[in-house]
Each structure stands twice: as C-alpha cells, then as structure tokens.
C-alpha positions as CSV (number, residue, x, y, z in Angstrom):
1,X,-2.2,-12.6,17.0
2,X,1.4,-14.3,16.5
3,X,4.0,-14.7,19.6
4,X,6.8,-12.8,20.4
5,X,9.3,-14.8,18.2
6,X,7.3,-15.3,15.3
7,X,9.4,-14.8,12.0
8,X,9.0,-12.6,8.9
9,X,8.3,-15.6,6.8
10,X,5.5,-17.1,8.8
11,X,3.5,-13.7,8.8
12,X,3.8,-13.2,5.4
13,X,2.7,-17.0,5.2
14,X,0.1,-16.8,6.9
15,X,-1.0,-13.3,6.2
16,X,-0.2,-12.2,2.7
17,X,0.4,-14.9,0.7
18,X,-3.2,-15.7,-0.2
19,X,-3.7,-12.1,-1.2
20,X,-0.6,-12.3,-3.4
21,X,-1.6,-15.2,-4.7
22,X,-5.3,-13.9,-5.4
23,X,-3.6,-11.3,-7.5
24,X,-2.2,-13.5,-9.7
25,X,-5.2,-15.5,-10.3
26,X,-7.1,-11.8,-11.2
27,X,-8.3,-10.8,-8.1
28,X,-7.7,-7.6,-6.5
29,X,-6.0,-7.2,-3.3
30,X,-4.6,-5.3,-0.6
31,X,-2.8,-5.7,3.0
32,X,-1.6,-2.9,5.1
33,X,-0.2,-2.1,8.8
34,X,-2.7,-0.5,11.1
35,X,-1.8,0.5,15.0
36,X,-0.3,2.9,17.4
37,X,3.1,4.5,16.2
38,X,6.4,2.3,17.2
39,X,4.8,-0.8,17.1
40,X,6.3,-2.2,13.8
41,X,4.3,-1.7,11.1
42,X,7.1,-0.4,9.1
43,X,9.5,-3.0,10.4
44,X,6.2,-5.8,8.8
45,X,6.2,-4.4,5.4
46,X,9.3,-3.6,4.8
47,X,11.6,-5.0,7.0
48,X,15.3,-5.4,6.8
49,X,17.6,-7.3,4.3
50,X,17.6,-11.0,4.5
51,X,15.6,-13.5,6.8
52,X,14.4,-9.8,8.3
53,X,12.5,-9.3,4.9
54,X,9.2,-7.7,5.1
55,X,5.6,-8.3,3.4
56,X,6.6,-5.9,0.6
57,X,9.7,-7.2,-1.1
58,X,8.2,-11.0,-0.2
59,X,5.6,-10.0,-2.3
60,X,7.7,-9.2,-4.8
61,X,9.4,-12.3,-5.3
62,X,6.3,-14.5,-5.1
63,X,4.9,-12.2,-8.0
64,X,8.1,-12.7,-9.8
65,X,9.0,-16.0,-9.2
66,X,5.2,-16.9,-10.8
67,X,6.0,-14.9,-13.9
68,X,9.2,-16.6,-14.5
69,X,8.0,-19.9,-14.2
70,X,5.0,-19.2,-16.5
71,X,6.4,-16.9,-19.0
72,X,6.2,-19.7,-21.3
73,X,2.4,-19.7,-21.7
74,X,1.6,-16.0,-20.7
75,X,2.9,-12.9,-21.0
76,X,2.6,-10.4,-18.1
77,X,2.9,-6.7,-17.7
78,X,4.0,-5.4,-14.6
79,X,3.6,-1.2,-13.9
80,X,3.9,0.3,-10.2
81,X,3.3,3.9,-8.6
82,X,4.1,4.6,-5.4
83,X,2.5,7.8,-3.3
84,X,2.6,9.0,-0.1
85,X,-0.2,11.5,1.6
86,X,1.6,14.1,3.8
87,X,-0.1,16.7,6.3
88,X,-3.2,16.1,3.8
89,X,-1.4,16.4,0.0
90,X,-0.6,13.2,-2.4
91,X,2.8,13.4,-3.6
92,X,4.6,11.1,-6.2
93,X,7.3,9.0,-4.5
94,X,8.9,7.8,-7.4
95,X,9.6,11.4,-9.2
96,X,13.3,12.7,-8.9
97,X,11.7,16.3,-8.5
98,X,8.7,17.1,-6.6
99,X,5.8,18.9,-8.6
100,X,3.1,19.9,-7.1
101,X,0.6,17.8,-5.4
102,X,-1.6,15.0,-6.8
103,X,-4.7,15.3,-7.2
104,X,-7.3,12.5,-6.8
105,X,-10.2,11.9,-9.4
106,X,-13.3,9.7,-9.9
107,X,-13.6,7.5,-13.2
108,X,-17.0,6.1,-13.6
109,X,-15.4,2.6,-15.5
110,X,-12.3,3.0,-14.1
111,X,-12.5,3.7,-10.6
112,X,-10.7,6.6,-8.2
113,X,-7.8,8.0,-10.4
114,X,-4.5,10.1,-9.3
115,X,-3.6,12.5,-12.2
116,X,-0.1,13.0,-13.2
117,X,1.4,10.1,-10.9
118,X,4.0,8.4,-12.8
119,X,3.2,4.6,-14.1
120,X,6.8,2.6,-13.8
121,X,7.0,-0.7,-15.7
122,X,8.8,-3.1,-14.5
123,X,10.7,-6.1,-16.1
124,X,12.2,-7.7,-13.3
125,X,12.7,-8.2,-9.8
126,X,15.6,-6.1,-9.2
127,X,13.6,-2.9,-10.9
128,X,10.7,-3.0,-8.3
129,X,13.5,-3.5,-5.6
130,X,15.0,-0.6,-7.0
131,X,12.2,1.5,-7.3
132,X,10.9,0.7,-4.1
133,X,14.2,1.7,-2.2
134,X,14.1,5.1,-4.5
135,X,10.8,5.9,-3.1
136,X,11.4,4.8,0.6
137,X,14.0,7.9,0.6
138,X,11.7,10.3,-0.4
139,X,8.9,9.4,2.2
140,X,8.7,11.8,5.0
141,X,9.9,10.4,8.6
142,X,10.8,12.0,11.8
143,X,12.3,11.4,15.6
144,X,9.3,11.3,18.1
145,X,10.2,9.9,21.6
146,X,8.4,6.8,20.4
147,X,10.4,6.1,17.4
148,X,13.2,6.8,16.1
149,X,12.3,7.1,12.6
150,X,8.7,7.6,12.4
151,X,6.5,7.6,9.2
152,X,5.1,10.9,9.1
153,X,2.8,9.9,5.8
154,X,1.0,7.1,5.0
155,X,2.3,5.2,2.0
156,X,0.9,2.9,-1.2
157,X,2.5,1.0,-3.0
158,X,0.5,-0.2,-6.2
159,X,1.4,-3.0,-8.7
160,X,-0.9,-3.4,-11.3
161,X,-0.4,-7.1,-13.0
162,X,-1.6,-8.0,-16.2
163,X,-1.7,-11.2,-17.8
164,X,-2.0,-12.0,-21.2
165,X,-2.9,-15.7,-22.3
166,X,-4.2,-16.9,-25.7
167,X,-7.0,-18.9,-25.8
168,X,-8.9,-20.6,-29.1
169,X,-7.0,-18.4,-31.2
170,X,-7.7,-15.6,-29.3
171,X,-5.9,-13.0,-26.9
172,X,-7.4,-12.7,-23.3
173,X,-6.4,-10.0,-20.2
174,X,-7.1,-10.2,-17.2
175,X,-5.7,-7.2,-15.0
176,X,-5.3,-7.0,-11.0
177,X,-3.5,-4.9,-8.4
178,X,-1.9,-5.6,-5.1
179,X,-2.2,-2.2,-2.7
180,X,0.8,-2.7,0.0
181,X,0.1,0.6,2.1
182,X,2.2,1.2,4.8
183,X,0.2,3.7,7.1
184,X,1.6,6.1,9.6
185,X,1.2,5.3,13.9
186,X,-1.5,6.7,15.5
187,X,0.1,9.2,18.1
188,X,-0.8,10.9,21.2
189,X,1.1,14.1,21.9
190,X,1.9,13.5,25.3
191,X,3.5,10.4,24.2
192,X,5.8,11.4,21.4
193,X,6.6,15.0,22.5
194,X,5.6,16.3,19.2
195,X,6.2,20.2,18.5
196,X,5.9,22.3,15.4
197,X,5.6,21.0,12.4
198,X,5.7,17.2,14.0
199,X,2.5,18.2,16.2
200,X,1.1,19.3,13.0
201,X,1.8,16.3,10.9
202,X,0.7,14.1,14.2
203,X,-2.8,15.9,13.8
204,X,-3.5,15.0,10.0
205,X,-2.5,11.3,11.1
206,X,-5.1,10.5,13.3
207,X,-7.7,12.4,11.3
208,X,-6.7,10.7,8.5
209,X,-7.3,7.8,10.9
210,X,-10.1,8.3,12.7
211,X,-11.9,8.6,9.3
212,X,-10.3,5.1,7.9
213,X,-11.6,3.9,11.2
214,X,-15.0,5.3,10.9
215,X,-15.2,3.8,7.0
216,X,-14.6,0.2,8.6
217,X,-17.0,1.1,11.5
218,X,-20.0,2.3,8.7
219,X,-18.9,-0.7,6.7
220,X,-19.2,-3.4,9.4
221,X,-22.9,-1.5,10.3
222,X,-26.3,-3.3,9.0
223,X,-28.2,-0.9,7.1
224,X,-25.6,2.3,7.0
225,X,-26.4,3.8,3.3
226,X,-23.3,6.5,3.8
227,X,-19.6,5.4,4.0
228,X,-17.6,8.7,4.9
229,X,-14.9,7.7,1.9
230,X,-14.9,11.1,0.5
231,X,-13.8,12.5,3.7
232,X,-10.3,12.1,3.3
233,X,-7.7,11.1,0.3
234,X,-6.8,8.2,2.0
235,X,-10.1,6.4,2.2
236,X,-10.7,7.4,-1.4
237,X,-7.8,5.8,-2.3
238,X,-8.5,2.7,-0.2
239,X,-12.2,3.1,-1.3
240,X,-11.9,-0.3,-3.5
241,X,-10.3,-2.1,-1.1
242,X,-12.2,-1.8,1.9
243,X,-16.2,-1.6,0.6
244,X,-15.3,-3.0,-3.0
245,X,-13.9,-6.3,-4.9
246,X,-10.2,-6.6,-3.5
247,X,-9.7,-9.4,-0.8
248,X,-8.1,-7.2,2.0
249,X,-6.1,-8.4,4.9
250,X,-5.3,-5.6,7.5
C-alpha cells in the first residue's frame, strides 16, 4: 500500500517495471487496476500528461527506450490491439467503424484467440501513443455520482514484442506480450444512482467481477481441479495471465 503523496513514477517503479522489464527479456506479463469504482484505477494506468503519466504510456517508453538503445544488435517487432468488453460483447477499440462483436476462440498451440481484431504495428513511440489516445475515445464511460467519468467496460491493451537476434549464424525469436488491462469499478447501486442502461452496464461489471474474483479464489485453493475461466470473456482473456506463464502484478 503506498501513502497518500506517493508519485506516478514510484508506483510504476515499484510496481510495473519488473513486469516490463520481464517482457523484454521473453517473459510474458500483465498488470492491471482492480477495486471499487472512483478509486483511481484509470487515473494509475493512464494518468495525465507529464509527471501525472500513468503505468501505460510509462510502459511504453521503457519498451521503447530499450529498443532504441539495442537496435543495433536486434531487431524488434512491435504489434498492439486494443479491446474493450461492454455489457458482455468484445469490441475492437482501434477500428474507425464498429463491426460487429468479437468473438473469442481457443488455439490449442496458440492459446485464447480474438478473431477479426485488428493487429497494429508499431514503429515508434509516438504511434503507440497515438493509437492508444485513438482507442481511449472509443471506450465506453459514463457520469455515476461516484465518478465523473466512469469506465463502463473493462479494457486491454496488448503489445506483443518480438525480438529477433542472430546467433552462430543463425536467426533466433523470442516473442512476449505485456497485457495493461484497465478494468471497470465495482459499483453498488445505491452508491452511484445508476438507472437504465447504466444499471445495466453496472450489473455485467461486477459479474464480470465476481467471476475474475472467483478465478483468483479457485486459483489460490489447494487441490481445486476446475478454474471457472470459461465463465466469462474476461477471464478467458486473462486466462494466461492469471493460472499460466505471465508474471502478473495486480
């Protein structure tokens, strides 16, 4: 727990850093906001613009400052997609027009796969920046009398780094991704004075929740053969990062 006047810097210091870092050595990871809605999670990993800078673009410019500095010995390839699950459907936050919804499927080599998201590649930092203010505007928010401007989906980002070295002649890869997901505030109605369609979206939050929560519960369990991952698209998307190989900070 950090005090009061802690700053931007020091929690991504202290909190993402090693992730990022783990990322770039080939291991995968995540680190997303978890709590009650108004408490900052938004404000954590995104932030404002300078010293006020969130996880996210922090993360971005450790990831790029590494690949400038060793672009002389490796070449790296950098793609992104960015979704957001609203009131249960996966839409595609970096399309100018909305299609239908995403849908989620399972790859036996490759892992949980969404079909017909778009894969951006970027070259440099100021296209992730870009991309990543392009998709913010597209994500669903709303006024609650707890916030302002309150997430009403639960967002991920994904960066997918690869990095390609030679070695004895020959060419190695190794790939990783960084998850940044951003989730919405658990709410209670009384609370936020949801109606309509925000009392509505409030309801698939905490389900979404409760089932994320009950996925850490089953994982934390001796002997528990079943984690509930299939019960919602968010914990199949987070599948890997909770009860699989990515170092995860929450």
């Amino acid at each position: 727990a950090f005090p009061a006047g802690i700053s931007q810097e020091e929690v991504y210091d202290t909190t993402a850093a090693p992730i990022v870092a783990g990322v770039l050595e080939g291991f995968n990871g995540t680190i997303f906001a978890y709590g009650q809605t108004g408490t900052g999670k938004t404000f954590s990993m995104d932030g404002k613009e300078g010293d006020l800078r969130g996880i996210m673009p922090r993360a971005f410019e450790h990831i790029f400052d590494y690949i400038n500095a060793n672009s002389d010995s490796h070449q790296f390839m950098v793609t992104v997609t960015y979704v957001e699950i609203y009131n249960d459907e996966l839409r595609d936050l970096l399309t100018k027009e909305q299609k239908e919804t995403l849908k989620i499927r399972e790859d036996p080599q490759n892992g949980v796969q969404i079909k017909g998201v778009c894969i951006h590649k970027v070259q440099c930092l100021d296209d992730l920046n870009a991309l990543l203010n392009f998709g913010k505007k597209n994500r669903k928010v709303r006024k609650t009398n707890m916030n302002a401007e309150s997430s009403r989906s639960h967002s991920i980002l994904s960066l997918n780094i690869e990095t390609l070295t030679q070695i004895e002649g020959g060419n190695h890869v190794r790939t990783a991704r960084l998850n940044l997901v951003d989730l919405a505030g658990s709410e209670r109605v009384a609370k936020t004075g949801a109606e309509g369609m925000g009392f509505k979206e409030g309801v698939n939050i905490n389900y979404e929740l409760m089932i994320l929560g009950n996925c850490i519960a089953a994982l934390t369990q001796k002997n528990v053969t079943h984690i509930p991952y299939r019960d919602s698209k968010l914990t199949m998307l987070l599948r890997d990062s909770l009860g699989g190989n990515a170092r995860t900070m929450m």
